[in-house]
KEGUZA-532650 format. One record per residue (C-alpha): x, y, z; residue number from 1. Coordinates in steps of 0.1 Angstrom, whole numbers, plus 5000, padded with zeros to 4 digits. Layout:
BEGIN
<site u="X" v="Y" w="Z" nr="NUM"/>
...
// end
This chain:
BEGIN
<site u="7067" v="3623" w="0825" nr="1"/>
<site u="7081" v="3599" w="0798" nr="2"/>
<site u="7046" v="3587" w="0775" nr="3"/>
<site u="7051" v="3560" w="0748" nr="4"/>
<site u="7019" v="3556" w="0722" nr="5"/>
<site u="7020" v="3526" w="0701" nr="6"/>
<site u="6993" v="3531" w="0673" nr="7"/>
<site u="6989" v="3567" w="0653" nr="8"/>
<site u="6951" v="3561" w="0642" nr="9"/>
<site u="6926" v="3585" w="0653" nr="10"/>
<site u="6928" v="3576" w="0693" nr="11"/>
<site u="6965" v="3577" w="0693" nr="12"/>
<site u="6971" v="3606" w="0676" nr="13"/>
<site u="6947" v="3629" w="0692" nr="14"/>
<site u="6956" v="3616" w="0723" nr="15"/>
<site u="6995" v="3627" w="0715" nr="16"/>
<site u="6983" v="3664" w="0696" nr="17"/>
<site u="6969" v="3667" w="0736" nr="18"/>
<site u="6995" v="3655" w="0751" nr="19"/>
<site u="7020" v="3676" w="0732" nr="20"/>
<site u="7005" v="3708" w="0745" nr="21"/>
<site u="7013" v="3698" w="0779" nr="22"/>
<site u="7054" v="3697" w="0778" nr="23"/>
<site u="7056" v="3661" w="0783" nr="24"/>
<site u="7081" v="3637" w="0768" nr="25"/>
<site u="7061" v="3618" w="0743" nr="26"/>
<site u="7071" v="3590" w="0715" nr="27"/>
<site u="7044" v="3579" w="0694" nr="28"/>
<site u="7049" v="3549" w="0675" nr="29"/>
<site u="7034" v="3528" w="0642" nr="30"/>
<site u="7044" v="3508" w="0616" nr="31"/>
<site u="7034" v="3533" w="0592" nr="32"/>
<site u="7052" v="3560" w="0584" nr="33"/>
<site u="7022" v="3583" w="0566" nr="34"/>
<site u="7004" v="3585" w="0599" nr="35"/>
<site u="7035" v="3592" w="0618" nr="36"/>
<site u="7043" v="3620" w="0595" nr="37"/>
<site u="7009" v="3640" w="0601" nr="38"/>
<site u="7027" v="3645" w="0637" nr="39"/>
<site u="7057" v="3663" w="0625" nr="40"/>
<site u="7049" v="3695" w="0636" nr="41"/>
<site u="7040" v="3689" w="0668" nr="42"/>
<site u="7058" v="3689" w="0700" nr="43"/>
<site u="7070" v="3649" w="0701" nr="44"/>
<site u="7090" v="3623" w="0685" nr="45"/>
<site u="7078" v="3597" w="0659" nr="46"/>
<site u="7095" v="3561" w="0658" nr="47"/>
<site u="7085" v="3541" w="0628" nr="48"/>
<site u="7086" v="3505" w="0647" nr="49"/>
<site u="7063" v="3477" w="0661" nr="50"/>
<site u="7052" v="3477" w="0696" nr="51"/>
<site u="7052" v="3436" w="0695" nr="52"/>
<site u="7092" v="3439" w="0685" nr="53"/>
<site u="7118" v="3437" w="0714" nr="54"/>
<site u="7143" v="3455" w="0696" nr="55"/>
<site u="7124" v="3485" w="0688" nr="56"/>
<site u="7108" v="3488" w="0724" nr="57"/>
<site u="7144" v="3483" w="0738" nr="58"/>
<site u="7154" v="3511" w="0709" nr="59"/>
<site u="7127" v="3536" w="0720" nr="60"/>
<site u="7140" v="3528" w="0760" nr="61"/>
<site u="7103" v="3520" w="0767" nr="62"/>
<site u="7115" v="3506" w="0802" nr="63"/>
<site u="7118" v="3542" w="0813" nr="64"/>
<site u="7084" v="3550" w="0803" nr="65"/>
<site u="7058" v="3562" w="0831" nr="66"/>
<site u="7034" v="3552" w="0807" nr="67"/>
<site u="7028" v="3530" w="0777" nr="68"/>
<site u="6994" v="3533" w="0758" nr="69"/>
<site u="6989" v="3507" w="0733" nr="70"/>
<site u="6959" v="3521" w="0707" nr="71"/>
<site u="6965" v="3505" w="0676" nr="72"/>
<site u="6929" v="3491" w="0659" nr="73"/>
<site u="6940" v="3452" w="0668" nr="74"/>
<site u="6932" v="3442" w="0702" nr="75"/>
<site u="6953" v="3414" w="0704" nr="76"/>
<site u="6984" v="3432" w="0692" nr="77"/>
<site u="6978" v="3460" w="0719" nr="78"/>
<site u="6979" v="3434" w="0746" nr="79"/>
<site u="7009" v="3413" w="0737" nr="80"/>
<site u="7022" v="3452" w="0734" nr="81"/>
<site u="7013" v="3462" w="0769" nr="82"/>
<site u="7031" v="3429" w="0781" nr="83"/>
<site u="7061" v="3437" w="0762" nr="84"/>
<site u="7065" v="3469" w="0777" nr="85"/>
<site u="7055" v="3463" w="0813" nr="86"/>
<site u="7084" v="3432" w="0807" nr="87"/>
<site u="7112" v="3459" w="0799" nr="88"/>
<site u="7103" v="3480" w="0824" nr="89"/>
<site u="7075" v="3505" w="0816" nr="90"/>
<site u="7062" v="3517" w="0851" nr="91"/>
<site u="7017" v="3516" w="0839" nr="92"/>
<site u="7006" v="3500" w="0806" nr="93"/>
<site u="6971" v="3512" w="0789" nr="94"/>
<site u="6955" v="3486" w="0760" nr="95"/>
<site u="6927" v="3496" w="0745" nr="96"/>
<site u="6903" v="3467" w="0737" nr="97"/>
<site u="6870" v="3454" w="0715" nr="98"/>
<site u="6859" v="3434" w="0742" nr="99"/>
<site u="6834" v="3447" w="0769" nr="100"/>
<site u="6837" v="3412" w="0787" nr="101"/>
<site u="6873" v="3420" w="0792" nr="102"/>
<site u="6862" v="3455" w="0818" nr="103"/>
<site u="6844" v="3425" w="0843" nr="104"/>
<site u="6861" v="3433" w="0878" nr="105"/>
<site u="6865" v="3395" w="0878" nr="106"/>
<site u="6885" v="3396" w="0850" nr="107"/>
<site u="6911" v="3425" w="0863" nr="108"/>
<site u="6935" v="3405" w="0879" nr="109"/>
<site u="6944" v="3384" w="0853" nr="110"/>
<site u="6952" v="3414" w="0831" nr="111"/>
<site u="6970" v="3427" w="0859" nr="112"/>
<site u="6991" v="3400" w="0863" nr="113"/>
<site u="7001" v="3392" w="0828" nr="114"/>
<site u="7010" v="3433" w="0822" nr="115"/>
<site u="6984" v="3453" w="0816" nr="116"/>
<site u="6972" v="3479" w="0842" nr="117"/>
<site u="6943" v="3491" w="0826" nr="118"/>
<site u="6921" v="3485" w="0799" nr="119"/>
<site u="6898" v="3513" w="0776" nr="120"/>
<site u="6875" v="3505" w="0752" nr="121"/>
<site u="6863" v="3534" w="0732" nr="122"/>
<site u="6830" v="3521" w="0722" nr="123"/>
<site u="6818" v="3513" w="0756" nr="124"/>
<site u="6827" v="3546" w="0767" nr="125"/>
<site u="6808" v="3566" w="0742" nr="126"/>
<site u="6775" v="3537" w="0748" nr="127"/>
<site u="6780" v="3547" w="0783" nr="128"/>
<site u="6779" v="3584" w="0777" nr="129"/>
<site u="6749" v="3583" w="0756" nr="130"/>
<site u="6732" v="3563" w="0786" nr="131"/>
<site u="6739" v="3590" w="0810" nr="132"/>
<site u="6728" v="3617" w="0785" nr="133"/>
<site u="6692" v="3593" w="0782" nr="134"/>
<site u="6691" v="3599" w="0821" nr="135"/>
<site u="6697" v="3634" w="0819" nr="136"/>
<site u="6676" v="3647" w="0790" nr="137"/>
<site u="6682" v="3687" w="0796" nr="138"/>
<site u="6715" v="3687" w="0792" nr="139"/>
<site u="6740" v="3685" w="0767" nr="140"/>
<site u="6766" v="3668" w="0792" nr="141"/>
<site u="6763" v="3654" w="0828" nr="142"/>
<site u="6801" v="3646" w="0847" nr="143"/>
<site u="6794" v="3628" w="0879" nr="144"/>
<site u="6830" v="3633" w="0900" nr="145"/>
<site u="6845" v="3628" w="0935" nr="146"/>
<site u="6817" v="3598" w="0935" nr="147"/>
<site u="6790" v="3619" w="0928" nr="148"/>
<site u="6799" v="3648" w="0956" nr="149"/>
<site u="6801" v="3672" w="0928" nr="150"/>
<site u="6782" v="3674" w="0895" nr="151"/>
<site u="6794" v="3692" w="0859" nr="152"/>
<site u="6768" v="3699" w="0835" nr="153"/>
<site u="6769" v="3714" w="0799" nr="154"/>
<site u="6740" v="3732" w="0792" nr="155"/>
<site u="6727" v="3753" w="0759" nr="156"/>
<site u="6709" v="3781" w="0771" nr="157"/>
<site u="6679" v="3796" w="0753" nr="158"/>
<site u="6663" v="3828" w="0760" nr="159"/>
<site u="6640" v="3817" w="0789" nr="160"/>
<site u="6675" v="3811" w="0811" nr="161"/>
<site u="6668" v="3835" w="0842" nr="162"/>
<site u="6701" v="3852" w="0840" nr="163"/>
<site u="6705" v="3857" w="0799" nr="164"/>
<site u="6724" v="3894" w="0791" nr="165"/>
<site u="6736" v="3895" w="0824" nr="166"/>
<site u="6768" v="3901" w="0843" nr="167"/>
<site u="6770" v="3872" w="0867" nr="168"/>
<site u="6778" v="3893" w="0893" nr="169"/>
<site u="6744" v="3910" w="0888" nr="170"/>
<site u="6727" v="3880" w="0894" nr="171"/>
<site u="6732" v="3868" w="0928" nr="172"/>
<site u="6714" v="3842" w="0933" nr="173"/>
<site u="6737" v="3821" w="0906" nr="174"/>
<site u="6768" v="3812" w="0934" nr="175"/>
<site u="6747" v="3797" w="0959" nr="176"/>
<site u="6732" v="3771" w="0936" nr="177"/>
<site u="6762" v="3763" w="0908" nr="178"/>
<site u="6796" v="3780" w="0899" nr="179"/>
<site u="6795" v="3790" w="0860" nr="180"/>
<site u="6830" v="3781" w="0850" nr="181"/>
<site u="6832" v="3778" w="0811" nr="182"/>
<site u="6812" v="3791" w="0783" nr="183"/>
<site u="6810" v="3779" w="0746" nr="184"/>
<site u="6801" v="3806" w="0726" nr="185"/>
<site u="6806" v="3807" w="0685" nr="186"/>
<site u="6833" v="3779" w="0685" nr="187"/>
<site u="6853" v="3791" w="0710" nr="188"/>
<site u="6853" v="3785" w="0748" nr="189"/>
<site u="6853" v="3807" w="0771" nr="190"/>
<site u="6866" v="3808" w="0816" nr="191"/>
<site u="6840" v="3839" w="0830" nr="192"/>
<site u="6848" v="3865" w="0853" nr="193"/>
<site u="6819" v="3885" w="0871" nr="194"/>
<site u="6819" v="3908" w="0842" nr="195"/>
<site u="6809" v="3887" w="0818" nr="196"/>
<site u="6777" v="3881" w="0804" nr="197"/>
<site u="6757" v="3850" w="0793" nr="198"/>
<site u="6743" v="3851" w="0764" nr="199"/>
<site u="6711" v="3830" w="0740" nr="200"/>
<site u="6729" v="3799" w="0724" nr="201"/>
<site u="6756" v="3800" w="0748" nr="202"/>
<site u="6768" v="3760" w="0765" nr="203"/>
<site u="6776" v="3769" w="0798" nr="204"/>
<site u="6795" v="3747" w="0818" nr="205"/>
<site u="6783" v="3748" w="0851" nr="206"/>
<site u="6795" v="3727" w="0883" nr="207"/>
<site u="6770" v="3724" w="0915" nr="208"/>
<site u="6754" v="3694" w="0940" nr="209"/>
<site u="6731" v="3669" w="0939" nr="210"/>
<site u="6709" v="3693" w="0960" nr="211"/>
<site u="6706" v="3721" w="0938" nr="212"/>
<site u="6704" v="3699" w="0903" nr="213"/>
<site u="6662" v="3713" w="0906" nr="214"/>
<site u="6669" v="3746" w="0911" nr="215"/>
<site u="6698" v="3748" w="0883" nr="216"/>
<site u="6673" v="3734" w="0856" nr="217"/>
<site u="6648" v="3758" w="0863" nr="218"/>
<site u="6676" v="3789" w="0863" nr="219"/>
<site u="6685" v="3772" w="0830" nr="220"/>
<site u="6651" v="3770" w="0817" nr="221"/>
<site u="6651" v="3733" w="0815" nr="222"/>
<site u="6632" v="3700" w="0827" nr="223"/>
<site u="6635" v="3674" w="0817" nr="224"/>
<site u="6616" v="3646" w="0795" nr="225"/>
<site u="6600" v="3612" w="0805" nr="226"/>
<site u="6621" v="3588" w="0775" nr="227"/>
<site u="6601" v="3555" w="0766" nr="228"/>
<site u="6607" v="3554" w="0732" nr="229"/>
<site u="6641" v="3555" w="0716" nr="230"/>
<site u="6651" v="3555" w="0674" nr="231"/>
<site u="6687" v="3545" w="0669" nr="232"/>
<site u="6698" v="3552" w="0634" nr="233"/>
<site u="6730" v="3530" w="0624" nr="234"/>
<site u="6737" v="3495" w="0641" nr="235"/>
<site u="6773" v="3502" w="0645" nr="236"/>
<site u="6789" v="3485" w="0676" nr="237"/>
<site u="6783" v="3513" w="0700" nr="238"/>
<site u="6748" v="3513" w="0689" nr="239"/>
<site u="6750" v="3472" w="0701" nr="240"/>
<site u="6767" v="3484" w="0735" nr="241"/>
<site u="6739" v="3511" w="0740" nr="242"/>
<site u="6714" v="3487" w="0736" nr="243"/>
<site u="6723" v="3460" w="0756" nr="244"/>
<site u="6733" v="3489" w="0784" nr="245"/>
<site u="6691" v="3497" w="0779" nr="246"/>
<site u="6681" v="3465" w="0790" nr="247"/>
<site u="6641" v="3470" w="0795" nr="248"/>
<site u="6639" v="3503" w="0801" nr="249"/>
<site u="6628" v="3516" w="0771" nr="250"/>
<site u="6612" v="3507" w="0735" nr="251"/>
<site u="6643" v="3509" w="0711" nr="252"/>
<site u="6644" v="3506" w="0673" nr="253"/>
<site u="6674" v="3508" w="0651" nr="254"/>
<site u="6676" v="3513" w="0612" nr="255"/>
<site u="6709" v="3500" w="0593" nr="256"/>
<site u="6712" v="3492" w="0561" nr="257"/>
<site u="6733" v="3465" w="0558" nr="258"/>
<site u="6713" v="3435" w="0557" nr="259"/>
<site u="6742" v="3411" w="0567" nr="260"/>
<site u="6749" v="3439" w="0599" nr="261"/>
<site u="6705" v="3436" w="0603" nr="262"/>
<site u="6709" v="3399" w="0606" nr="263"/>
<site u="6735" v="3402" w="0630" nr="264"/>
<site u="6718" v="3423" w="0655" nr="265"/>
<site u="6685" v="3406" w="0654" nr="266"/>
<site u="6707" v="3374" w="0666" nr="267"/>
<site u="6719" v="3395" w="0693" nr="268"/>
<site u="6692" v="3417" w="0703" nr="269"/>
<site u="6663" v="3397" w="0702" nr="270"/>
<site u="6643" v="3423" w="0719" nr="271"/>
<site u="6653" v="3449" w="0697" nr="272"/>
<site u="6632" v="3461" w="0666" nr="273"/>
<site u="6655" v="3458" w="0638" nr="274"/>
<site u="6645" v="3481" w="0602" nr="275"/>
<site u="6668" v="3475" w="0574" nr="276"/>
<site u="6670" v="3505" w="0555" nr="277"/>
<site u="6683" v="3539" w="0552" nr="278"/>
<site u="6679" v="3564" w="0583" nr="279"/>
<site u="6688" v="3594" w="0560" nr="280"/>
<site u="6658" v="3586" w="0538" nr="281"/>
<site u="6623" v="3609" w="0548" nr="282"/>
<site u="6600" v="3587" w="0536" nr="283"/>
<site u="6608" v="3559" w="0560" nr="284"/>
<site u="6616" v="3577" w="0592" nr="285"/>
<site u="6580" v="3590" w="0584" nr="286"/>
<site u="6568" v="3553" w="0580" nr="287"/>
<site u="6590" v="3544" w="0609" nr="288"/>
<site u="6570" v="3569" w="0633" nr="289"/>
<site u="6599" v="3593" w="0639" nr="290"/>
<site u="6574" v="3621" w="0655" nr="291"/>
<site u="6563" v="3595" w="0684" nr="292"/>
<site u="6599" v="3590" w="0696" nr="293"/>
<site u="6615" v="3607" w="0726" nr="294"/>
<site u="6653" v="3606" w="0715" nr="295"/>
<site u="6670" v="3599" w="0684" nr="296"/>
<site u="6701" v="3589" w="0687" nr="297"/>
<site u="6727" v="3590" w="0652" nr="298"/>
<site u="6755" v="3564" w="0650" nr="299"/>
<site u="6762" v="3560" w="0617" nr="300"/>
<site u="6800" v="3562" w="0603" nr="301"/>
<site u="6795" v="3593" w="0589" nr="302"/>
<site u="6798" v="3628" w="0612" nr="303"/>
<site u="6778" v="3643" w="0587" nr="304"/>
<site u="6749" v="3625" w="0584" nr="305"/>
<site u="6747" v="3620" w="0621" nr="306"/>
<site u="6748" v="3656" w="0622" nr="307"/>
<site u="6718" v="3660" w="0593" nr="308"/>
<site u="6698" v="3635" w="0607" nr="309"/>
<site u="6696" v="3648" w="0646" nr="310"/>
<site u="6684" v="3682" w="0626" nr="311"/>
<site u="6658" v="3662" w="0607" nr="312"/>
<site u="6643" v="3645" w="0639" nr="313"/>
<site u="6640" v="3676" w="0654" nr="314"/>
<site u="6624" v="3689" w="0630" nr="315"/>
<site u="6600" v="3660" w="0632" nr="316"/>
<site u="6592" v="3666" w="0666" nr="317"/>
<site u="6618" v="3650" w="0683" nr="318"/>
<site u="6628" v="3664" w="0717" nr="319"/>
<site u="6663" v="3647" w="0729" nr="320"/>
<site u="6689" v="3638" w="0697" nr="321"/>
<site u="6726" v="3627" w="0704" nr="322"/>
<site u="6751" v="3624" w="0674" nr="323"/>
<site u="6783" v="3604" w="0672" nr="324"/>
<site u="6806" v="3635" w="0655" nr="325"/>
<site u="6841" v="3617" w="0653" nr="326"/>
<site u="6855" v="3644" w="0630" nr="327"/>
<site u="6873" v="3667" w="0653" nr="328"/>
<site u="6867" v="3697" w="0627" nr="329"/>
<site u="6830" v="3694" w="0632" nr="330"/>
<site u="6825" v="3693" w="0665" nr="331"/>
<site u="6825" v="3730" w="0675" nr="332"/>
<site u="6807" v="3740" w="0642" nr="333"/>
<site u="6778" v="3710" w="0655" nr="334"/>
<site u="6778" v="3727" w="0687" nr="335"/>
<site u="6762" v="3758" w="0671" nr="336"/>
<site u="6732" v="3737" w="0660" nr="337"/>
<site u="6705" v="3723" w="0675" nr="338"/>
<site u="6713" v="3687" w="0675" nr="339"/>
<site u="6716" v="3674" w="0713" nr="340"/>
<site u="6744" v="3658" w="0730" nr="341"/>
<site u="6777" v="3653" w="0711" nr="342"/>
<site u="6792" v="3620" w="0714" nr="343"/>
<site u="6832" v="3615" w="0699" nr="344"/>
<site u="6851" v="3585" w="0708" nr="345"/>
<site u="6886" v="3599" w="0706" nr="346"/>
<site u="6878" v="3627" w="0738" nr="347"/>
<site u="6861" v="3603" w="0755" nr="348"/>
<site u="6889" v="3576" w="0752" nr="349"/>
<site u="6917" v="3605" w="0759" nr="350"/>
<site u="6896" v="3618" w="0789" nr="351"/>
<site u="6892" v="3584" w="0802" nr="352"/>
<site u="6934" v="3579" w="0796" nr="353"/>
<site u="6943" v="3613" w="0814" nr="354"/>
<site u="6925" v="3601" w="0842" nr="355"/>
<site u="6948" v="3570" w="0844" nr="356"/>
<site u="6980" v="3596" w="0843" nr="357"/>
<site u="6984" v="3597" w="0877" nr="358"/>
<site u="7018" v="3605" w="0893" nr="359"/>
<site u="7029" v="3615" w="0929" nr="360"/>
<site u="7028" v="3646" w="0931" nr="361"/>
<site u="6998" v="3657" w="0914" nr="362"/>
<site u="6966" v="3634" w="0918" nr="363"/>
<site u="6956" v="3651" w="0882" nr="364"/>
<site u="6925" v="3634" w="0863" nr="365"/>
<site u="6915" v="3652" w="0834" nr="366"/>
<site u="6877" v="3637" w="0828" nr="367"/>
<site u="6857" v="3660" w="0802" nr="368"/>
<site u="6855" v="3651" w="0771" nr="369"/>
<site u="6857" v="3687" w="0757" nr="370"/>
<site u="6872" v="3696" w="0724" nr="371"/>
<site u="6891" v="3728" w="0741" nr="372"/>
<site u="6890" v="3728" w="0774" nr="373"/>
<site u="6902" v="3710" w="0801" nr="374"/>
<site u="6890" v="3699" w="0841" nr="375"/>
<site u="6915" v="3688" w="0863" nr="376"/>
<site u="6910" v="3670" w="0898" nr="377"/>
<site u="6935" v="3680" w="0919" nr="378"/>
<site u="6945" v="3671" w="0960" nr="379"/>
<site u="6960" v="3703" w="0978" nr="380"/>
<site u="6986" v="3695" w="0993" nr="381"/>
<site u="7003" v="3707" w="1027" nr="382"/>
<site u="7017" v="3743" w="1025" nr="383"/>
<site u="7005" v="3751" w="0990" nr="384"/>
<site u="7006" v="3787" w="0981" nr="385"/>
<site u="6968" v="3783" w="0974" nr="386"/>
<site u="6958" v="3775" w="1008" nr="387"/>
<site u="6975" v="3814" w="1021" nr="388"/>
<site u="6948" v="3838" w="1005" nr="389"/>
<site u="6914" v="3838" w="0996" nr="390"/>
<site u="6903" v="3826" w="0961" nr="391"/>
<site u="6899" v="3859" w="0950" nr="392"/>
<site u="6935" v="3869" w="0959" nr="393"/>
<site u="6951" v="3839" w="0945" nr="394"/>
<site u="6962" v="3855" w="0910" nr="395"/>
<site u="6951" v="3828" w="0894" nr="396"/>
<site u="6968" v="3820" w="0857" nr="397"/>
<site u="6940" v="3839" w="0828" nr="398"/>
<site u="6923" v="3809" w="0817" nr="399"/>
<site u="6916" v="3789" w="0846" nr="400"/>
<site u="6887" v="3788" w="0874" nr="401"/>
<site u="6881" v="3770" w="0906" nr="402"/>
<site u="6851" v="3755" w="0899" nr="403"/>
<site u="6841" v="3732" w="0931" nr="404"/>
<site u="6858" v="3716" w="0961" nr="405"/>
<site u="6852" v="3683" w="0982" nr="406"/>
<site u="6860" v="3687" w="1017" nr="407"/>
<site u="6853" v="3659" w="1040" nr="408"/>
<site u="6836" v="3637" w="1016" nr="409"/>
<site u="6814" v="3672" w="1011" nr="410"/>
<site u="6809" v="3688" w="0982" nr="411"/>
<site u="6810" v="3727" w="0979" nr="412"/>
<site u="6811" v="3754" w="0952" nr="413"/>
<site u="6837" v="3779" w="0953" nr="414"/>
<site u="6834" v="3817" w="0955" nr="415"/>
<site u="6857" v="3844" w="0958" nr="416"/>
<site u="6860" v="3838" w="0994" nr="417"/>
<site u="6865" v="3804" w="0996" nr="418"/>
<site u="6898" v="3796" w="1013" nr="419"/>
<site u="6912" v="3759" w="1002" nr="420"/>
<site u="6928" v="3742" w="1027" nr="421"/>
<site u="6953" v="3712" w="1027" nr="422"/>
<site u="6934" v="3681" w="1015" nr="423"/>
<site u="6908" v="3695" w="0999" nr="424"/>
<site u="6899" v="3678" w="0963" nr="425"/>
<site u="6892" v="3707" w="0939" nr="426"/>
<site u="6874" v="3710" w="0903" nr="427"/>
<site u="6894" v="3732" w="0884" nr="428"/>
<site u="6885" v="3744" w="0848" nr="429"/>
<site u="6910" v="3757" w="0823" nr="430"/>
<site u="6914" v="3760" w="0785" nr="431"/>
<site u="6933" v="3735" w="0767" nr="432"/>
<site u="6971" v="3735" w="0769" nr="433"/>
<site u="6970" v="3749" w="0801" nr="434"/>
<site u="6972" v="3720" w="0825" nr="435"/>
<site u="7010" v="3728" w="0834" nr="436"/>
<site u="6998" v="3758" w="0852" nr="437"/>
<site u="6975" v="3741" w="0870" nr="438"/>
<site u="7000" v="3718" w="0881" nr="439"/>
<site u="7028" v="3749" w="0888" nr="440"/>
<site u="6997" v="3769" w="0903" nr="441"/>
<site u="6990" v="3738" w="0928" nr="442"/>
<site u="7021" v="3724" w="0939" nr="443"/>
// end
């Protein structure tokens, strides 16, 4: 697959460091050559050009791209790109936006019809991911996919977890309620065999059903917390997003200290308690009434003191934090602490893109936002090797684990004896770099 990616900012480069693991043909493009040359060691080509200039799209043969991905920060640049491109051939166009008006279903066939086939906006995604993790207070991450049918969850396990120190083939009960198919353990993941034990401070990544979502939590040693009151610390634009996303549903309050920014969001949140000042200070989270809040939620522009401040909130009391970590580097060392749910705009907005990377042969979505690991959704196909032996016999590739299947609109876990069959959807887990052996695995 031929993949274009005009923009090397933090979006479109992660996005192409992914995508180069995966023996794709990718070109990244910007018009400056210091971010290209970060990328010179990995497994693409750079083109110092404009995505807006007809002679450098024709140069890069963008017309024989499967897919163009505009990602640079100006919106209106990444549109006129997407047109472009989609003009000289490009088979899908991706433009990433600023606009959550533009995602309106009403609006989708007039981007459709002027050239762009799908639209991300990074912001909303992560606003939309911290909403879900406000529904779902006991775990770390909640992936709802195959409409629902089957359910991923990251959970950090402390040492009430039914099953800590044990092989989970010893514990038996596990398999019939949800399928343990990844482990994060001391910054680096982990796909479990029956031998394997979990252990206190592990995330487990777990896939099961709606009907045994009770029965997982209490394995886990979780429930979950009634959220009415909600501290947001940074009025950044996700923070806007998230709040407008509340509605009524709880109490929130946000601290910025910008007073130009404070201004702003009492215009535009009237309903909103606005505090002008600085969330890292003591002294006026204290004033503020940290200790009666349910969830603190960090959004500044700095990884760090998102990460300090989720610690300090818990140490106030506070039972459900969520920090925005957009430094790559941190994420797995923040994983090891007890700050909540991790939000980072750059997996989300890749995630959300591999999903739209769909070809005909493989209907492959990667959808977790993971820093090493990957989930593909895959369709087996007629006379697949993986529909002649049981699970167990299949051989599969070390690294990778069938995690869940959706048979006629049903969804199942998988266990050694599971046999797939033709048109079945399947979950399957793997660690990062490994998605071409999913897709030589499954064809």
């Amino acid at each position: 697959m031929k993949i274009v990616i005009a923009g090397a900012g933090e979006v479109g480069s992660h996005l192409a460091k992914m995508l180069s693991d995966e023996e794709q043909d990718i070109i990244i493009m910007d018009t400056e050559e210091r971010k290209l040359a970060a990328l010179d060691n990995y497994n693409l080509l750079t083109f110092h050009g404009s995505a807006t200039s007809f002679a450098h799209m024709k140069e890069i043969k963008v017309g024989s791209a499967d897919i163009f991905i505009a990602v640079t920060p100006y919106e209106a640049r990444n549109i006129a790109a997407c047109q472009l491109a989609k003009h000289l051939g490009a088979r899908k166009t991706v433009a990433r936006i600023d606009n959550a008006e533009y995602l309106a279903k009403k609006h989708r066939a007039y981007f459709i019809e002027r050239g762009i086939d799908e639209l991300i906006y990074p912001e909303y995604l992560a606003a939309t991911e911290m909403i879900t993790s406000l529904q779902h207070t006991w775990v770390r991450n909640w992936f709802e996919m195959f409409d629902g049918q089957l359910i991923v969850l990251g959970v950090k396990l402390r040492a009430n977890a039914q099953f800590i120190g044990r092989q989970l083939r010893e514990v038996g009960n596990i398999s019939e309620v949800m399928h343990v198919s990844a482990i994060k353990r001391n910054r680096e993941t982990i796909i479990p065999r029956g031998y394997d034990r979990i252990l206190e401070n592990d995330i487990a990544y777990v896939a099961t059903t709606k009907q045994h979502i009770k029965q997982v939590a209490m394995l886990c040693g979780k429930q979950d917390i009634t959220v009415e009151k909600v501290l947001i610390s940074g009025g950044s634009e996700i923070a806007e997003q998230l709040v407008h996303m509340i509605g009524d549903r709880y109490r929130v309050k946000i601290i910025e200290p910008d007073y130009e920014r404070c201004q702003q969001l009492a215009d535009t949140l009237p309903d909103c308690n606005i505090v002008c000042g600085d969330a890292r200070d003591t002294d006026l989270l204290e004033e503020e009434g940290i200790s009666d809040y349910d969830v603190f939620v960090a959004l500044s522009e700095s990884s760090e003191a998102n990460i300090l401040g989720c610690m300090m909130a818990k140490e106030h009391g506070v039972r459900k934090t969520i920090a925005q970590v957009e430094n790559l580097q941190y994420i797995n060392e923040a994983e090891t602490l007890n700050i909540g749910t991790i939000i980072n705009k750059k997996l989300l907005a890749s995630s959300r893109i591999f999903q739209m990377m769909l070809d005909n042969d493989v209907d492959n979505a990667k959808c977790l936002a993971l820093a090493d690991a990957e989930v593909a959704e895959l369709v087996i196909k007629e006379n697949s090797r993986v529909t002649r032996a049981a699970v167990k016999d299949l051989k599969l590739p070390d690294g990778m684990t069938i995690a869940g299947l959706v048979r006629n609109g049903i969804g199942l876990l998988v266990g050694g004896n599971t046999r797939l069959q033709a048109g079945d959807h399947v979950v399957v887990f793997c660690l990062s770099g490994s998605i071409h052996k999913i897709e030589r695995t499954f064809s």
